[in-house]
C-alpha distance (Angstrom), angle and dihedral (degrees) to the residues before:
residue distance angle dihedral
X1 . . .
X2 3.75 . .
X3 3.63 126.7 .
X4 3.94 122.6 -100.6
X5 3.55 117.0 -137.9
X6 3.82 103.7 -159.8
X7 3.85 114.3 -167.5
X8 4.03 109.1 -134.6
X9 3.66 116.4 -131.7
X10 3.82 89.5 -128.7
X11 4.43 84.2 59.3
X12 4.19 84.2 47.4
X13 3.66 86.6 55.2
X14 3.66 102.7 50.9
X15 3.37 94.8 46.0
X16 3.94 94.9 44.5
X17 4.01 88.7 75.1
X18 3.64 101.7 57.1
X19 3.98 93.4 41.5
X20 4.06 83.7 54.3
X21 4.05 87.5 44.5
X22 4.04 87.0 52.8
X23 3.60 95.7 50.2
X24 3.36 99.2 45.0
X25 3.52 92.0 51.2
X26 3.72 92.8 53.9
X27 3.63 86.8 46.2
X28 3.73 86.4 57.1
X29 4.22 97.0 50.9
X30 4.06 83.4 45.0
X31 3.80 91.7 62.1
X32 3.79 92.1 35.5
X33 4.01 86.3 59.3
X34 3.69 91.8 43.1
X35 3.95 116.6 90.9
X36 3.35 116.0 -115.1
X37 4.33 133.7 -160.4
X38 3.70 87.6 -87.5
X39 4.30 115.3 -125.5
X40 3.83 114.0 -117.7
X41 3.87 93.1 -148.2
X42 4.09 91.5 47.8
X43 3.80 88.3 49.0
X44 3.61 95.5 49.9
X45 3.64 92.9 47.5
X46 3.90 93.6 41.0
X47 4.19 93.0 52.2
X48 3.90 92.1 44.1
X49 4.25 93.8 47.1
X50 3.46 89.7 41.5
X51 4.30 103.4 49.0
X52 4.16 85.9 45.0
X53 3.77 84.7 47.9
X54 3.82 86.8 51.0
X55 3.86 95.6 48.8
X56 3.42 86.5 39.2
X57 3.80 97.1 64.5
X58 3.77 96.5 26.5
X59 3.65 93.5 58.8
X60 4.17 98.6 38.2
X61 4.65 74.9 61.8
X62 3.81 97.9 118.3
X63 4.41 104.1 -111.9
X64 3.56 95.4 -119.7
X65 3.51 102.6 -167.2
X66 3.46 106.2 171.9
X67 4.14 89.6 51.1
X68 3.38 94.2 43.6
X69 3.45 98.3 50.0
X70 3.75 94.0 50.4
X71 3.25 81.3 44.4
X72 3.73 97.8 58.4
X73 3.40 84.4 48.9
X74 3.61 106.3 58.8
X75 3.71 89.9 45.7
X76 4.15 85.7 58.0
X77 3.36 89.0 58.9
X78 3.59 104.9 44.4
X79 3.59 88.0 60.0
X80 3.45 100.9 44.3
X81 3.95 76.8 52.4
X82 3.89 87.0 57.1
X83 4.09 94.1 39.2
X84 3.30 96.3 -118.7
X85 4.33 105.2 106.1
X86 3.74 93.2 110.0
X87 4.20 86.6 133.0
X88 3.58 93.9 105.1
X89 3.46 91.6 48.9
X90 3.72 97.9 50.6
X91 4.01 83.9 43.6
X92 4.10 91.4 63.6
X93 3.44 92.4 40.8
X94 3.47 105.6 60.6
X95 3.47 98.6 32.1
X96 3.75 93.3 66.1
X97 4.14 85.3 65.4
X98 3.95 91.2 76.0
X99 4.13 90.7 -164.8
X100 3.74 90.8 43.2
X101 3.97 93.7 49.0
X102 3.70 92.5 46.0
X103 3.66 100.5 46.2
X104 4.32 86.3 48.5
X105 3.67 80.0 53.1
X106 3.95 104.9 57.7
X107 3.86 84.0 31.8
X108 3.85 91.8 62.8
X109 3.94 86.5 46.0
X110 3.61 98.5 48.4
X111 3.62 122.0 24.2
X112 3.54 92.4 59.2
X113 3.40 97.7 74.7
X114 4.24 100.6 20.0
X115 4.12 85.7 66.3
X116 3.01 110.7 27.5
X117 4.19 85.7 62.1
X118 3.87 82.9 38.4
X119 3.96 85.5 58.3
X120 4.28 92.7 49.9
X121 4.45 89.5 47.6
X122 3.71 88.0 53.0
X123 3.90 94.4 44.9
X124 4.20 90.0 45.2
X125 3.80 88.3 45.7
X126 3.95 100.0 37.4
X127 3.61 112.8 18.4
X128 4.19 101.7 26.8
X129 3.99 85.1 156.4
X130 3.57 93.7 63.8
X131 3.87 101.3 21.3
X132 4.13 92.3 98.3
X133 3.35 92.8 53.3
X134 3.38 113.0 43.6
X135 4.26 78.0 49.6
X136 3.85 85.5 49.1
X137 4.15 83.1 59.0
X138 4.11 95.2 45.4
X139 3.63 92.2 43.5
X140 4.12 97.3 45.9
X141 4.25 85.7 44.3
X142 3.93 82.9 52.9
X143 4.07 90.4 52.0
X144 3.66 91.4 50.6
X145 3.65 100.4 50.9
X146 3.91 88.2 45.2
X147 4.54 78.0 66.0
X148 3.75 94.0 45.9
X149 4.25 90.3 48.8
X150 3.89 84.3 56.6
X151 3.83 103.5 38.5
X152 4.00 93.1 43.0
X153 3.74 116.1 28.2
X154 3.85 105.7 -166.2
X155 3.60 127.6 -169.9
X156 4.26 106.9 -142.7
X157 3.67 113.4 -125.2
X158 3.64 97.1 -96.2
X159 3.91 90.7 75.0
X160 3.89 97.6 41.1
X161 3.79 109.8 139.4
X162 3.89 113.0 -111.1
X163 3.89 86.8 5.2
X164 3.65 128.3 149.2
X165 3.80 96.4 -152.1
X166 3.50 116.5 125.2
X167 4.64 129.1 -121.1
X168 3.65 89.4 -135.0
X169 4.19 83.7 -170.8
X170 3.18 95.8 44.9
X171 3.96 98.5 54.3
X172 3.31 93.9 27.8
X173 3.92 93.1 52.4
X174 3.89 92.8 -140.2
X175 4.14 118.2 137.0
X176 4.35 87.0 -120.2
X177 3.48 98.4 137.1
X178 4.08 139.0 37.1
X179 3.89 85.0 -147.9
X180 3.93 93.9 60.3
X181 3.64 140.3 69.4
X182 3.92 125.0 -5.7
X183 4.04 87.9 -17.7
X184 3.87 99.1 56.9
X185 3.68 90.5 100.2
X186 3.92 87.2 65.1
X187 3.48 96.3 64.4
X188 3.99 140.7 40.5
X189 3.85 108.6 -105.5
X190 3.79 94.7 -161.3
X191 3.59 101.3 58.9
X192 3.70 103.6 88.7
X193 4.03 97.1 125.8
X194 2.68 113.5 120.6
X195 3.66 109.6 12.2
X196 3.65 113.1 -129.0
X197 4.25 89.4 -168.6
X198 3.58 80.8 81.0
X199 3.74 104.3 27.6
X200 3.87 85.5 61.3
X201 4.11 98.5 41.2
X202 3.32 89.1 47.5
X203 3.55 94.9 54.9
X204 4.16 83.8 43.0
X205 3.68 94.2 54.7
X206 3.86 99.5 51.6
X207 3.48 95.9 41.9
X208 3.87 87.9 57.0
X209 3.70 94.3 36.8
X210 3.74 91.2 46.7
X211 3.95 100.4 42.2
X212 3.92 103.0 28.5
X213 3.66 115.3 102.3
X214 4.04 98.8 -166.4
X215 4.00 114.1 70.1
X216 3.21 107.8 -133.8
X217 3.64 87.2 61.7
X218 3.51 93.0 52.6
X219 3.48 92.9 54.9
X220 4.15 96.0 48.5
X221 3.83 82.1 55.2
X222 3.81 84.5 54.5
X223 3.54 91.2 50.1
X224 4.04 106.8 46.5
X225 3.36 98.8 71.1
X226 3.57 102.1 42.2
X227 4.21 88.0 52.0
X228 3.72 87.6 47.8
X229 3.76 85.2 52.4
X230 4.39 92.5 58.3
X231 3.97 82.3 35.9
X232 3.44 95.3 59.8
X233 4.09 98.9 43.5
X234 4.07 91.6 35.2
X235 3.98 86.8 60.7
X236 3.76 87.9 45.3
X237 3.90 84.8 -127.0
X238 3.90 94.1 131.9
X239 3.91 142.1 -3.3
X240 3.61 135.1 -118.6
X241 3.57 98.3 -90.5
X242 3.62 96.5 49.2
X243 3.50 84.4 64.1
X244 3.95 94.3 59.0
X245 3.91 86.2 52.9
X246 3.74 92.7 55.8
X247 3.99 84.7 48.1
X248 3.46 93.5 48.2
X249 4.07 100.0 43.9
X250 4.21 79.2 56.5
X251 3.64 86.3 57.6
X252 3.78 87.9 58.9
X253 3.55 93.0 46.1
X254 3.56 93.8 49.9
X255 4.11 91.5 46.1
X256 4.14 83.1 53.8
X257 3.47 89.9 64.3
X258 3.60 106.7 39.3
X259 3.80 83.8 53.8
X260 3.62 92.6 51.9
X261 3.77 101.4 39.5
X262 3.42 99.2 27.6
X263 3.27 100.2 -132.8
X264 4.28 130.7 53.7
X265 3.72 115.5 -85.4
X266 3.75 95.3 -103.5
X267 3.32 98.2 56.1
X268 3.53 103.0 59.0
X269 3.75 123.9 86.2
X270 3.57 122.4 -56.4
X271 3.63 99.0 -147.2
X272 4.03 120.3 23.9
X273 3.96 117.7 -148.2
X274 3.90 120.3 -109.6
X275 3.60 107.5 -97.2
X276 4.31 109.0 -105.9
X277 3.86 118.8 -127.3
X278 3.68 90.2 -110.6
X279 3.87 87.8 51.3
X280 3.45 101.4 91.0
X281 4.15 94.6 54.4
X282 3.58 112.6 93.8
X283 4.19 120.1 -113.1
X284 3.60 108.5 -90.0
X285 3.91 108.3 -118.8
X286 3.86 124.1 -145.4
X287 3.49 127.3 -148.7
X288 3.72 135.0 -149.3
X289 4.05 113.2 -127.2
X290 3.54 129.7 175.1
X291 3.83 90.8 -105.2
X292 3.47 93.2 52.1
X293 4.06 138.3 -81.9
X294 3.72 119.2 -18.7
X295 3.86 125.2 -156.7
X296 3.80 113.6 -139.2
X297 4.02 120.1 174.8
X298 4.02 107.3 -137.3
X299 4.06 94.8 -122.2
C-alpha cells in the first residue's frame, strides 16, 4: 500500500495567512487598475505637483549648447537628406504677415496650456470613467519626453549657428515663447526633442475627436494639433522631426495605459458607479472541507 500524506490542521493554519495576504494583495492591484469617480481636490493637487515637477526636472537638464547645436544641426541635414527642411521657408513666410506672426506667437504661448487643462475639466466632468486614464497617458508621454530632453539636448531652429531662421518673438516683441526675450532664463532653450506642443495637442485632438458626440467638435479636435504643428515650425521653435518625437513619446503614454487598464482610454466606461457602503469589504471566500463547505470572511 501507498503512503498517506495527511495535512495537519496546524500546517492548514500557517499557510492560511499568506494565501489571505496574496489575495488581498491582488485584490488591492485589481482596484488600483479599476477607474474610479475621480476627486476634484486630488486632481487639482496631482496636475499642479506634477507640471512644477515637470519644470522642475526639465529645467535642472544641463543647456548643452555645444551638443545641442550640433545636434540641431545634424537633424537639418537629415531632413534636407529626406526633402522635407521647408521650416525656414515656412518661417519667412509667415513672418512677413505681422498679424499672422504675432497671433502664431501668443498662440504657441498660450493654448498649450489653456486646452490642454480645458481637455482634463471636460473629461472629469463628462467622461469621469475614462478621465484617469486618458491622464495616466498625458502624464506618462510627459515622463518620457522629460528622458529624451536629457539624452538629446537640441537647440530649436531659431538659435542654429549661421542660420537664417527668423525669432519671430524676439522681432516681433510679443511674449510667445518662455525661451525668448527677458524670460529665456526661465526655461531650458535646448530641450526641443521631442516637442511636447504636439505631444500634448495631439493627445487633445483625439481625445475630442474620439469622445465628442457633436461634429464640429470632432473636427476642431482634428484641427488643433495639426495648427500647432505650422505654429510650431512658422515660429522656428521646433523642426519636423521633433514633432514625430512628441508623437511618438504619446505612443508610450498611450501603451502605459493600455497596459495598466487593459484596455485604451476610450473604451472604458464613460461614467463609473458610486462605490456602495458594503463596497469596500472584501468577498467572503468559502472553502471546501472534508465535512462539508466552510464560510470564511476574506479579512
Amino acid at each position: 500500500m501507498g503512503e498517506t500524506t495527511v495535512t495537519k490542521p496546524e500546517g492548514l493554519a500557517a499557510a492560511l495567512p499568506d494565501r489571505v495576504a496574496a489575495e488581498t494583495e491582488r485584490g488591492q492591484l485589481r482596484r488600483l487598475r479599476t477607474p474610479r469617480r475621480p476627486r476634484f481636490w486630488f486632481e487639482i493637487l496631482l496636475i499642479a505637483v506634477s507640471y512644477w515637477t515637470y519644470s522642475l526636472v526639465r529645467n535642472a537638464v544641463p543647456e548643452q549648447r555645444a551638443e545641442a547645436l550640433r545636434n540641431a544641426d545634424w537633424i537639418w541635414r537629415v531632413e534636407h537628406h529626406l526633402g522635407i527642411a521647408v521650416e525656414e521657408s515656412v518661417n519667412h513666410a509667415v513672418n512677413s504677415v505681422h498679424w499672422l506672426i504675432v497671433g502664431m506667437n501668443y498662440y504657441y504661448a498660450t493654448l498649450h496650456f489653456i486646452v490642454t487643462l480645458g481637455v482634463l475639466v471636460w473629461l472629469y466632468r463628462r467622461h469621469p470613467g475614462r478621465y484617469a486614464a486618458t491622464r495616466l497617458t498625458l502624464f506618462a508621454t510627459t515622463a518620457v519626453a522629460l528622458v529624451g530632453y536629457y539624452l538629446y539636448p537640441l537647440a530649436p531652429p531659431r538659435l542654429m549657428n549661421g542660420g537664417a531662421f527668423i525669432d519671430t518673438v524676439m522681432v516681433h516683441q510679443t511674449w510667445g515663447s518662455m525661451a525668448s526675450g527677458d524670460l529665456k532664463h526661465m526655461s531650458n532653450q535646448y530641450a526641443a526633442m521631442p516637442s511636447m506642443h504636439i505631444g500634448w495637442s495631439v493627445w487633445c485632438g483625439l481625445t475630442i475627436f474620439a469622445l465628442a458626440t457633436v461634429p464640429w467638435a470632432r473636427v476642431l479636435g482634428l484641427l488643433y494639433p495639426a495648427l500647432t504643428l505650422v505654429v510650431i515650425v512658422a515660429t522656428a521653435n521646433h523642426f519636423w522631426l521633433d514633432a514625430v518625437g512628441g508623437v511618438l513619446c504619446l505612443a508610450f503614454g498611450f501603451t502605459v495605459a493600455r497596459l495598466w487598464y487593459g484596455r485604451q482610454p476610450y473604451a472604458l466606461p464613460k461614467v463609473v458607479p458610486t462605490r456602495r457602503p458594503d463596497e469596500s469589504r472584501p468577498p467572503a471566500r468559502v472553502e471546501r472541507t472534508r465535512g462539508g463547505c466552510q464560510r470564511s470572511e476574506m479579512p
